[in-house]
mmCIF file of the N, C-alpha and C atoms, coordinates in Angstrom:
data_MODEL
# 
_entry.id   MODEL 
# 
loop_
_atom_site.group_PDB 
_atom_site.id 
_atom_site.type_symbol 
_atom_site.label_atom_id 
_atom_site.label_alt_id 
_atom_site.label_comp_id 
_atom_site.label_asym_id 
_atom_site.label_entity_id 
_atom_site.label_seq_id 
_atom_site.pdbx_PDB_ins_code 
_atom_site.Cartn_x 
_atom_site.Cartn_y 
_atom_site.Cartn_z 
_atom_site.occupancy 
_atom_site.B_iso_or_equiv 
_atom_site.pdbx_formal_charge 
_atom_site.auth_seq_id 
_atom_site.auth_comp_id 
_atom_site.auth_asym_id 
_atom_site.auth_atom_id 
_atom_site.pdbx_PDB_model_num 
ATOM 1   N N  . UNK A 1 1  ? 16.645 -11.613 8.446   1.00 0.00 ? 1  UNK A N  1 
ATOM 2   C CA . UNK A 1 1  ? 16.635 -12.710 7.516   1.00 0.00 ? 1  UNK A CA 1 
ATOM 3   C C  . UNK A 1 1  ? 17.687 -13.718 7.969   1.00 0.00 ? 1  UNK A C  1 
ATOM 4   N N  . UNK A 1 2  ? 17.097 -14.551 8.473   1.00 0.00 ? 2  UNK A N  1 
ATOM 5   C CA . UNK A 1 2  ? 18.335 -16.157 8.615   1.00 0.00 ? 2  UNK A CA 1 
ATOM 6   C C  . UNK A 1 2  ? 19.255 -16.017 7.219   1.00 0.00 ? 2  UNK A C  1 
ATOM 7   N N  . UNK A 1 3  ? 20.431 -17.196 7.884   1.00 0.00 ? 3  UNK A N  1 
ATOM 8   C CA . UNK A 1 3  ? 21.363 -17.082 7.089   1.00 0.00 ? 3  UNK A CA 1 
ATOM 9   C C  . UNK A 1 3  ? 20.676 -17.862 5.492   1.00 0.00 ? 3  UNK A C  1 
ATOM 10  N N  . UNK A 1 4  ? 19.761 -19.443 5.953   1.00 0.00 ? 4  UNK A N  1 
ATOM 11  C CA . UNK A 1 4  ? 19.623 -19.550 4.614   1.00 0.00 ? 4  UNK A CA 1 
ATOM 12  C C  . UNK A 1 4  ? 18.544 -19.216 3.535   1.00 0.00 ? 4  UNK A C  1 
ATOM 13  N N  . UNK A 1 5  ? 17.393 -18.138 4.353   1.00 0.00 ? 5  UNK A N  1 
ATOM 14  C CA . UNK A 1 5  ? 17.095 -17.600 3.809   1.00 0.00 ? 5  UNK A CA 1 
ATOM 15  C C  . UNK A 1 5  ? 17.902 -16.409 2.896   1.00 0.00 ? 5  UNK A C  1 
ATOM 16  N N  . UNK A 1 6  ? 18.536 -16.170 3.385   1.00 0.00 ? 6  UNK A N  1 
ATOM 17  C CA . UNK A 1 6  ? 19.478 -14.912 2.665   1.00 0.00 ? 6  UNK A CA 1 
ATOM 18  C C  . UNK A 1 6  ? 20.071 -15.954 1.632   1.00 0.00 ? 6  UNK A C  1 
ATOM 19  N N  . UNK A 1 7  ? 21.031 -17.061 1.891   1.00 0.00 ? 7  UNK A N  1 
ATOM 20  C CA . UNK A 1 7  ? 21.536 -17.228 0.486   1.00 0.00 ? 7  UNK A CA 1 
ATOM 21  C C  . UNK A 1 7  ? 20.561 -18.223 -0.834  1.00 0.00 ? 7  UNK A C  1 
ATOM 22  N N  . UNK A 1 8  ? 19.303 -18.473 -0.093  1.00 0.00 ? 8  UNK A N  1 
ATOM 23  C CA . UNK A 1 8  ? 18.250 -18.588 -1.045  1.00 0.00 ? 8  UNK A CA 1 
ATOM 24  C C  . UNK A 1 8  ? 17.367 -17.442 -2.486  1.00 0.00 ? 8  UNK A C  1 
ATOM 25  N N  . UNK A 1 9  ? 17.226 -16.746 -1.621  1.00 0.00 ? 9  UNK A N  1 
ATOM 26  C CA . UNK A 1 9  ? 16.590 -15.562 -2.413  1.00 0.00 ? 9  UNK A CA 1 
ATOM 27  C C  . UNK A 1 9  ? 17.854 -14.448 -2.882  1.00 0.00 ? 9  UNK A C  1 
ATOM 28  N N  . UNK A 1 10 ? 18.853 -14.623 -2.246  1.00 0.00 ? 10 UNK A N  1 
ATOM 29  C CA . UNK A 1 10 ? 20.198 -14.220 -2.698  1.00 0.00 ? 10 UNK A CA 1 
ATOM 30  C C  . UNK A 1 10 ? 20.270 -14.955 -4.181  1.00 0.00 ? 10 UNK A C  1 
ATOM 31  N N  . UNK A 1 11 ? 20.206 -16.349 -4.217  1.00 0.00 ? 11 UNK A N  1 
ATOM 32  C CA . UNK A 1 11 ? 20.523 -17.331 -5.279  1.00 0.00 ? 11 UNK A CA 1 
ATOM 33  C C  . UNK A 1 11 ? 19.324 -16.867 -6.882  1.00 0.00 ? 11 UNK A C  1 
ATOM 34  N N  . UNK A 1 12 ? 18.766 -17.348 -6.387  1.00 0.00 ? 12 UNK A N  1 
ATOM 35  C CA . UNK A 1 12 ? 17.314 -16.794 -6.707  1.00 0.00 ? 12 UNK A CA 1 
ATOM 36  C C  . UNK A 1 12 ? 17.500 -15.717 -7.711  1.00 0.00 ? 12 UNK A C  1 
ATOM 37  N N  . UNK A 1 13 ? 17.631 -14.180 -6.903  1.00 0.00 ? 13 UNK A N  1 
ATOM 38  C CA . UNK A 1 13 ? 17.879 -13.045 -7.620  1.00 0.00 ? 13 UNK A CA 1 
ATOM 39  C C  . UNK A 1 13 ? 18.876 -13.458 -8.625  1.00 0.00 ? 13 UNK A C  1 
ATOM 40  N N  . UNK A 1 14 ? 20.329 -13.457 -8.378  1.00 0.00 ? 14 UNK A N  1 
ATOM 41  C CA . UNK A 1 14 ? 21.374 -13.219 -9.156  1.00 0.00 ? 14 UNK A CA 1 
ATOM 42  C C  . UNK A 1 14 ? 20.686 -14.656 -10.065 1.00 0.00 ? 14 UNK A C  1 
ATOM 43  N N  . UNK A 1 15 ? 19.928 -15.527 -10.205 1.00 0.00 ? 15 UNK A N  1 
ATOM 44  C CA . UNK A 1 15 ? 19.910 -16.342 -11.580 1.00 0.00 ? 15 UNK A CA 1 
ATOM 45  C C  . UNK A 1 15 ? 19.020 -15.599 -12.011 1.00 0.00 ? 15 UNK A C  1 
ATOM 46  N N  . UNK A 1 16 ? 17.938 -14.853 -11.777 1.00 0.00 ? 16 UNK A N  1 
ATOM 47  C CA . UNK A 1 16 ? 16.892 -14.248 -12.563 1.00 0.00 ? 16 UNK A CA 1 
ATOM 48  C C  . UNK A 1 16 ? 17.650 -13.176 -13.236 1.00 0.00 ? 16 UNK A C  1 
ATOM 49  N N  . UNK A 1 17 ? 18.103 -12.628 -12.460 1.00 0.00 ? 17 UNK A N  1 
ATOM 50  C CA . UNK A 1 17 ? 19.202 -11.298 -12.824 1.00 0.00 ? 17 UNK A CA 1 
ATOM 51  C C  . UNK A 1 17 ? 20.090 -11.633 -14.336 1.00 0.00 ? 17 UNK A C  1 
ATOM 52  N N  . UNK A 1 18 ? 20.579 -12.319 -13.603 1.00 0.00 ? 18 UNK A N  1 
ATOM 53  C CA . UNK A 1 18 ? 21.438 -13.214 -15.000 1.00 0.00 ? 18 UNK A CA 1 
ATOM 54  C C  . UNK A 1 18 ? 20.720 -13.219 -16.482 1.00 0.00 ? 18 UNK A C  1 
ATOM 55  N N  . UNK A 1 19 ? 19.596 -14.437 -15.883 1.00 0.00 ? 19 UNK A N  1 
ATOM 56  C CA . UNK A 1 19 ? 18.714 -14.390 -17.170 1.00 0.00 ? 19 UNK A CA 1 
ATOM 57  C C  . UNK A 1 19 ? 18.201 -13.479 -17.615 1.00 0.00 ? 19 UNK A C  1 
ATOM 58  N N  . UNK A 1 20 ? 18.215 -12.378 -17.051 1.00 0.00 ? 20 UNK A N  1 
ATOM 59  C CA . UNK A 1 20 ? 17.465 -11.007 -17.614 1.00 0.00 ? 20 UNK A CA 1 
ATOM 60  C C  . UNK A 1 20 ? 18.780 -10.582 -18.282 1.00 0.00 ? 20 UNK A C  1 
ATOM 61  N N  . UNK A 1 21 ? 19.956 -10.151 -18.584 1.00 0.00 ? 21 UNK A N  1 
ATOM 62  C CA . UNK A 1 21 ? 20.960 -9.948  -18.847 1.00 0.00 ? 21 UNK A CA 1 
ATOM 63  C C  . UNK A 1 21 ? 21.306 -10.806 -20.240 1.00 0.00 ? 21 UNK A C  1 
ATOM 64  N N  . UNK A 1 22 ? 21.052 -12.101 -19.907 1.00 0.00 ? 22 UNK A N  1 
ATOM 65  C CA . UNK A 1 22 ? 21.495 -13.159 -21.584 1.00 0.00 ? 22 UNK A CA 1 
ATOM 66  C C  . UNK A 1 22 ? 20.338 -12.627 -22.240 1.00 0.00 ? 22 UNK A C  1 
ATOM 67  N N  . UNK A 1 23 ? 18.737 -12.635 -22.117 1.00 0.00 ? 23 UNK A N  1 
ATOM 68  C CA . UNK A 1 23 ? 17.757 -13.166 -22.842 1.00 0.00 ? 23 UNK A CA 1 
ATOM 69  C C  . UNK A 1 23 ? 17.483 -11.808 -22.768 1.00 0.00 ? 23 UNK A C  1 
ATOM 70  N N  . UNK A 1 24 ? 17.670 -10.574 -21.916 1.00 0.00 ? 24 UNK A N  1 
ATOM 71  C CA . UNK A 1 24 ? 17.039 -9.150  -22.534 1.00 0.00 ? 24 UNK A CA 1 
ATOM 72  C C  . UNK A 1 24 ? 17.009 -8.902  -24.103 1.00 0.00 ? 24 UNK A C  1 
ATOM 73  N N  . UNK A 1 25 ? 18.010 -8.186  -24.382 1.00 0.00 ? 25 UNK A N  1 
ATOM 74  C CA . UNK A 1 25 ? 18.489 -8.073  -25.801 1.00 0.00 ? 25 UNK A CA 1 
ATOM 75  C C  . UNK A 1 25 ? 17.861 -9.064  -26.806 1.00 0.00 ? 25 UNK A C  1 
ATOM 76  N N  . UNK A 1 26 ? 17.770 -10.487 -26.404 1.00 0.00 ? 26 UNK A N  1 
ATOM 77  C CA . UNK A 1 26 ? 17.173 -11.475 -27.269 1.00 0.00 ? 26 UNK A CA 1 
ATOM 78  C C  . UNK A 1 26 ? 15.541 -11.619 -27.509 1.00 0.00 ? 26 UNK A C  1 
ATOM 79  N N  . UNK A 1 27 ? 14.868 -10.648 -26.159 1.00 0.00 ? 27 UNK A N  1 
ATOM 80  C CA . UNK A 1 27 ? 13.709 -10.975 -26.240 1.00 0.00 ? 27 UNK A CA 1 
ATOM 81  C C  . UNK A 1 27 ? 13.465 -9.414  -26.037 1.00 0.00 ? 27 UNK A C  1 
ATOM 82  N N  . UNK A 1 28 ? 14.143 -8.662  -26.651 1.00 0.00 ? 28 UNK A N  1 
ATOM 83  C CA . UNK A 1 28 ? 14.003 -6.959  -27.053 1.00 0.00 ? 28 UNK A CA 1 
ATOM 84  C C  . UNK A 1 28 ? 13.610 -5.937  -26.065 1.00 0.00 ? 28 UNK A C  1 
ATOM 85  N N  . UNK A 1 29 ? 14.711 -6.323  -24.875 1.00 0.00 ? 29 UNK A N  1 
ATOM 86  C CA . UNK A 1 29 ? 14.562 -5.380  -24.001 1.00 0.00 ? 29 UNK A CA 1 
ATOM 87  C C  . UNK A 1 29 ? 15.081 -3.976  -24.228 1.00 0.00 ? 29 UNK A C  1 
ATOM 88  N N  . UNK A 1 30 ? 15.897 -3.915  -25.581 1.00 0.00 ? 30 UNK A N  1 
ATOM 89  C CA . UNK A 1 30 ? 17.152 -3.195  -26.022 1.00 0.00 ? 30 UNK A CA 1 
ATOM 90  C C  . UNK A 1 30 ? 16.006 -2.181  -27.107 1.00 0.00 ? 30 UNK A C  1 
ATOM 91  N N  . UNK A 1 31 ? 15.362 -2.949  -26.960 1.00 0.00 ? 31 UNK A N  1 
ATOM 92  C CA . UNK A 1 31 ? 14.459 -2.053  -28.540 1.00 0.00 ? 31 UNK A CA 1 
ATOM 93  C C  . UNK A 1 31 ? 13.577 -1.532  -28.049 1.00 0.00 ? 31 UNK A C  1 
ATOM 94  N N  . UNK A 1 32 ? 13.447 -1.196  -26.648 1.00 0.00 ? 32 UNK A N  1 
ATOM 95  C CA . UNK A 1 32 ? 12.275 -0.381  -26.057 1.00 0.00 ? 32 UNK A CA 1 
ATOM 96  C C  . UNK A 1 32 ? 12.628 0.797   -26.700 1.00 0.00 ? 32 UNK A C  1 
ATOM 97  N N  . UNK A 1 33 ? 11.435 1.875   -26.461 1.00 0.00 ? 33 UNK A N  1 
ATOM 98  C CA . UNK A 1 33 ? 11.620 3.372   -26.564 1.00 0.00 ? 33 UNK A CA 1 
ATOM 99  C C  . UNK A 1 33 ? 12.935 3.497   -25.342 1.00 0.00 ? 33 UNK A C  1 
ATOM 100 N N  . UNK A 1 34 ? 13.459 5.096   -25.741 1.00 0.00 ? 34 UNK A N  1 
ATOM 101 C CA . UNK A 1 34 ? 14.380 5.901   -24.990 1.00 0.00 ? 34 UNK A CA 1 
ATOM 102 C C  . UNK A 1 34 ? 14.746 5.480   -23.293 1.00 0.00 ? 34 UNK A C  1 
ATOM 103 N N  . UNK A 1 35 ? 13.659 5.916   -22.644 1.00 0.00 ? 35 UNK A N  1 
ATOM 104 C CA . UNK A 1 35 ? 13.793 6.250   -21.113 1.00 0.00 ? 35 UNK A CA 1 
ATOM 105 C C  . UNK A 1 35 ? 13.727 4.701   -20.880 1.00 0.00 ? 35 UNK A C  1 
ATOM 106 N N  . UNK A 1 36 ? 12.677 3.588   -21.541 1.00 0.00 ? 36 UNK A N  1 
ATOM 107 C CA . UNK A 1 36 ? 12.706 2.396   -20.947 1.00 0.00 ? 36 UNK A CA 1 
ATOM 108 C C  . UNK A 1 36 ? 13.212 1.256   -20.979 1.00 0.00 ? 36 UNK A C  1 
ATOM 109 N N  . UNK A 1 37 ? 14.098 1.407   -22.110 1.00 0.00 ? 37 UNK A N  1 
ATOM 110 C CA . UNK A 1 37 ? 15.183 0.400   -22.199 1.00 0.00 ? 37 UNK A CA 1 
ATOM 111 C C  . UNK A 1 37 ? 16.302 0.861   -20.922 1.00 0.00 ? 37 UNK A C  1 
ATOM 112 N N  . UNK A 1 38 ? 16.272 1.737   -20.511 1.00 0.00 ? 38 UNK A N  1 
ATOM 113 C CA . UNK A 1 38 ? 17.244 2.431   -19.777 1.00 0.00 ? 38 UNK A CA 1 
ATOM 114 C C  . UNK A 1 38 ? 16.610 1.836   -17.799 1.00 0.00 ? 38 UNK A C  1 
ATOM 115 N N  . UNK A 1 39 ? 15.826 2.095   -17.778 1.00 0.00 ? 39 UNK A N  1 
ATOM 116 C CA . UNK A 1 39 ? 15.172 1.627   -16.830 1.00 0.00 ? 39 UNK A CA 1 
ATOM 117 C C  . UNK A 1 39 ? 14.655 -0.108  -16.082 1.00 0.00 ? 39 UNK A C  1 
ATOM 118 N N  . UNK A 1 40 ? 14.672 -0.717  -17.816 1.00 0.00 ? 40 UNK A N  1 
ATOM 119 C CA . UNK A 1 40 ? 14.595 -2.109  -18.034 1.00 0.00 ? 40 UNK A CA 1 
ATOM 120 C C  . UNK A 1 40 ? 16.118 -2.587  -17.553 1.00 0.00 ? 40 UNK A C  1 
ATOM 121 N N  . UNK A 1 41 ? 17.382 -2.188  -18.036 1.00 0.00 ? 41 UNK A N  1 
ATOM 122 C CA . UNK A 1 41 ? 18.419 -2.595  -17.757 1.00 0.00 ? 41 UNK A CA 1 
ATOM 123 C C  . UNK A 1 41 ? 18.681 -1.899  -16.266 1.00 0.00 ? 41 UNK A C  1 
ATOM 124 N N  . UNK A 1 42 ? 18.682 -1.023  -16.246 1.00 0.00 ? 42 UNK A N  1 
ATOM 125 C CA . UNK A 1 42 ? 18.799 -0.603  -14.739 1.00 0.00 ? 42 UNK A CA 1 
ATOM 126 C C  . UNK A 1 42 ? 18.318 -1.639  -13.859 1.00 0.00 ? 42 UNK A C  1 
ATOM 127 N N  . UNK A 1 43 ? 16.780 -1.959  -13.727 1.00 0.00 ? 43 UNK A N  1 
ATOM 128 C CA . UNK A 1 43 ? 16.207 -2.597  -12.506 1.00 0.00 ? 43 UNK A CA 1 
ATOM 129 C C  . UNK A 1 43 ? 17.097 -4.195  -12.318 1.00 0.00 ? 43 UNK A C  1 
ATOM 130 N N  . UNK A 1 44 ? 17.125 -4.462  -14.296 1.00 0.00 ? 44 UNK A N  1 
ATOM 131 C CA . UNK A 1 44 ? 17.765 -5.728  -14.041 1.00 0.00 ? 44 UNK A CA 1 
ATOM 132 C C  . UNK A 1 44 ? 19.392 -5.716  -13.366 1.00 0.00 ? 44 UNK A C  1 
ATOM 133 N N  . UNK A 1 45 ? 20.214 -4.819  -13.833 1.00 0.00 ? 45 UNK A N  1 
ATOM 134 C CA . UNK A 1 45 ? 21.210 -4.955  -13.074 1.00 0.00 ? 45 UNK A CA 1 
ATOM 135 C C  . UNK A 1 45 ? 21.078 -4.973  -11.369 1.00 0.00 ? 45 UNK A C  1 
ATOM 136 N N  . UNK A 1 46 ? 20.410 -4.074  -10.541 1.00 0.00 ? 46 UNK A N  1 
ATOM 137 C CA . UNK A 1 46 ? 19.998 -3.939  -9.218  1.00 0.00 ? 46 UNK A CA 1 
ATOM 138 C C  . UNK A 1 46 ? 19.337 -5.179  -8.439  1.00 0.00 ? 46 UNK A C  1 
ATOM 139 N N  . UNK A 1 47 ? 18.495 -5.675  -9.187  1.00 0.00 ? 47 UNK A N  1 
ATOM 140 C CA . UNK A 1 47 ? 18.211 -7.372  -9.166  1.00 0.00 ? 47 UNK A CA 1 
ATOM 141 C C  . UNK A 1 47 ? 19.604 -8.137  -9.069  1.00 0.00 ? 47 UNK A C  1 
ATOM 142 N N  . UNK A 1 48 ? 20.010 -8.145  -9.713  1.00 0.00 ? 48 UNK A N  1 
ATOM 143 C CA . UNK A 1 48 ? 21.195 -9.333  -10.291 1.00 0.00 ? 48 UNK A CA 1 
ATOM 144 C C  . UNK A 1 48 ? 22.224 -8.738  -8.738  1.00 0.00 ? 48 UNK A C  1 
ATOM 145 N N  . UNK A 1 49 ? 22.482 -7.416  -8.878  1.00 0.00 ? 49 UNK A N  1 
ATOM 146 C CA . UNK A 1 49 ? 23.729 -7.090  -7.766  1.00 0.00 ? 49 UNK A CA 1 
ATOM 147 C C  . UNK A 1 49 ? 22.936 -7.507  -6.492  1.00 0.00 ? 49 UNK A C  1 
ATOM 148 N N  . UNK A 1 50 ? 21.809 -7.159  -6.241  1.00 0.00 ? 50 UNK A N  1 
ATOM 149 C CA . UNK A 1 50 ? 21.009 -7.060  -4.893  1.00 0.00 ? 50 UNK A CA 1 
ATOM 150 C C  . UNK A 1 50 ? 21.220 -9.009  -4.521  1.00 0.00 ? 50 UNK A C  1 
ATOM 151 N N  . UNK A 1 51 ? 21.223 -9.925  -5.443  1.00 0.00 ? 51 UNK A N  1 
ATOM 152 C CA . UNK A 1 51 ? 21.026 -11.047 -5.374  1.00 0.00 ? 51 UNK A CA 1 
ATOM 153 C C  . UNK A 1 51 ? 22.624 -11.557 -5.051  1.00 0.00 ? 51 UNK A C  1 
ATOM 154 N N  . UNK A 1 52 ? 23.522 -11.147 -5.934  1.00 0.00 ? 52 UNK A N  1 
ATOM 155 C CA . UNK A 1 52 ? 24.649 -11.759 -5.670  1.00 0.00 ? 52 UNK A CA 1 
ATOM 156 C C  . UNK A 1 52 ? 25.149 -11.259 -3.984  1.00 0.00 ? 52 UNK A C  1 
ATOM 157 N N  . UNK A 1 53 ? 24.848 -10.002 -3.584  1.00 0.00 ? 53 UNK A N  1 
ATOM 158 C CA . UNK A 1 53 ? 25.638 -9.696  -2.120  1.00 0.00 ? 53 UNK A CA 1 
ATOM 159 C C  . UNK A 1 53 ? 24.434 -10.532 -1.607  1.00 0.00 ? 53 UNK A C  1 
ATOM 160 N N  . UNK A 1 54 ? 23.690 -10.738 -0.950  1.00 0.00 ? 54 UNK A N  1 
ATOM 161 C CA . UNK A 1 54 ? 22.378 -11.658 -0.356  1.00 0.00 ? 54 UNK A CA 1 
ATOM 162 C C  . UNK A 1 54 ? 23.182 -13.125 -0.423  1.00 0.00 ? 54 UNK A C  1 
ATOM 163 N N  . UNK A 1 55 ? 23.530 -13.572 -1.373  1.00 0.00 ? 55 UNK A N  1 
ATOM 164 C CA . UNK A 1 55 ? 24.462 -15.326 -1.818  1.00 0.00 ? 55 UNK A CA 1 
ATOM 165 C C  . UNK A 1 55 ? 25.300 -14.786 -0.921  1.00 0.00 ? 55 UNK A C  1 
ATOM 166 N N  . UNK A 1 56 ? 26.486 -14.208 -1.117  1.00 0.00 ? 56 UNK A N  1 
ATOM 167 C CA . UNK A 1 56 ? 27.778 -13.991 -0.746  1.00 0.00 ? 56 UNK A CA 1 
ATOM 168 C C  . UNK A 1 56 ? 27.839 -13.708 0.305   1.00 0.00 ? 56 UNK A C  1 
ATOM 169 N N  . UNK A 1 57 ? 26.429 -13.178 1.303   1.00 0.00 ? 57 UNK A N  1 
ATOM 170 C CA . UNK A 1 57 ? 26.538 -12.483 2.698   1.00 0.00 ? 57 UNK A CA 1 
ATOM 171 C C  . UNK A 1 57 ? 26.121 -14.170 3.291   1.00 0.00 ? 57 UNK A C  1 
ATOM 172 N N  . UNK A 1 58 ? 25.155 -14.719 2.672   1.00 0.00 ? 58 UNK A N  1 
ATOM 173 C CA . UNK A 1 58 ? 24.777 -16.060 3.157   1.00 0.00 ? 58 UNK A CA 1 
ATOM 174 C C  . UNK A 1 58 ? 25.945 -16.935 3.256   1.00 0.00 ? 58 UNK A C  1 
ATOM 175 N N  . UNK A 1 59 ? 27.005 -17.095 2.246   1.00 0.00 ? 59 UNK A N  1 
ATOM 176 C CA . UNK A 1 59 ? 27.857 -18.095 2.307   1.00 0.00 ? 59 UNK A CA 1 
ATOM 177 C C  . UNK A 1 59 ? 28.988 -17.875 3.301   1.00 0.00 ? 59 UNK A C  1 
ATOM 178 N N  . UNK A 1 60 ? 28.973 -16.454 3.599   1.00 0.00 ? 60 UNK A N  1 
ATOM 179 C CA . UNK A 1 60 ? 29.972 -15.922 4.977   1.00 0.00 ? 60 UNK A CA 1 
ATOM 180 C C  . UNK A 1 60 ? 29.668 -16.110 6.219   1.00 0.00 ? 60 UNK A C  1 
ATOM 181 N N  . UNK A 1 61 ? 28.099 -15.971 6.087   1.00 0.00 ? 61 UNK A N  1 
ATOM 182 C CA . UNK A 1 61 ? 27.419 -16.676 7.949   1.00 0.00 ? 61 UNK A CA 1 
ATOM 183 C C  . UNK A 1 61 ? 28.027 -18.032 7.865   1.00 0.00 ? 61 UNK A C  1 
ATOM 184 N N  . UNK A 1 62 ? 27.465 -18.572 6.877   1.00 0.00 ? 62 UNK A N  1 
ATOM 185 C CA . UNK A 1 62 ? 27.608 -20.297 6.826   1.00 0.00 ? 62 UNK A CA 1 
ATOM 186 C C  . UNK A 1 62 ? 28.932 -20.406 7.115   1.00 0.00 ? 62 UNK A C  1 
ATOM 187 N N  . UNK A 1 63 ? 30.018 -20.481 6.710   1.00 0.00 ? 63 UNK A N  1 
ATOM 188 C CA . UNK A 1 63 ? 31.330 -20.350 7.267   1.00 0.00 ? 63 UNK A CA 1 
ATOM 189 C C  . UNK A 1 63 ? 31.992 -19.677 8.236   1.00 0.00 ? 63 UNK A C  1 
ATOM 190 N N  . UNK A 1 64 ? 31.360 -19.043 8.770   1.00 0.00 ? 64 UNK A N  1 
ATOM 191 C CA . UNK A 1 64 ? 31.537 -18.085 9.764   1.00 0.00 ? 64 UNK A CA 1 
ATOM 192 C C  . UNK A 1 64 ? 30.811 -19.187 11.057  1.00 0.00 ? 64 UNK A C  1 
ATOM 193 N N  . UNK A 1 65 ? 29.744 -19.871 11.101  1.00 0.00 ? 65 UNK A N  1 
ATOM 194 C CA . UNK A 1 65 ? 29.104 -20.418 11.824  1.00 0.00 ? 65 UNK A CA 1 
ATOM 195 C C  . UNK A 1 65 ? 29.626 -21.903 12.045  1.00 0.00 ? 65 UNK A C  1 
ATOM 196 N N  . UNK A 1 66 ? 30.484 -22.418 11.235  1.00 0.00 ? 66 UNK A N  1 
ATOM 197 C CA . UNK A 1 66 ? 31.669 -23.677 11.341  1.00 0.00 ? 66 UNK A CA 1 
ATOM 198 C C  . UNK A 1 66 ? 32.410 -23.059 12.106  1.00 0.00 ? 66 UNK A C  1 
# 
């Protein structure tokens, strides 16, 4: 993956991620049954982390490449 592909879909993730995080709970990700509220927050956190290192690995080529 090029560098700005990486901090694109890097970007990408961690805002979806995000928004899954403010608007879960609001749009009743919290009120699932047992196992899948558990699973709902899981994937979203792994999204959100998977997205922020992807940004952060992108913005280190980019400066790294000055």
């Amino acid at each position: 993956m090029e560098t700005q592909q990486r901090l694109g879909a890097g970007a990408i993730l961690a805002v979806l991620g995000g928004l899954g995080m403010a608007l879960g709970p609001r749009l009743g990700a919290t009120s699932l049954s047992e196992p899948w509220s558990f699973i709902a927050g899981f994937v979203d956190g792994i999204v959100t982390g998977i997205g922020v290192v992807l940004a952060v690995s992108g913005l280190i080529q980019i400066r790294r490449a000055r």
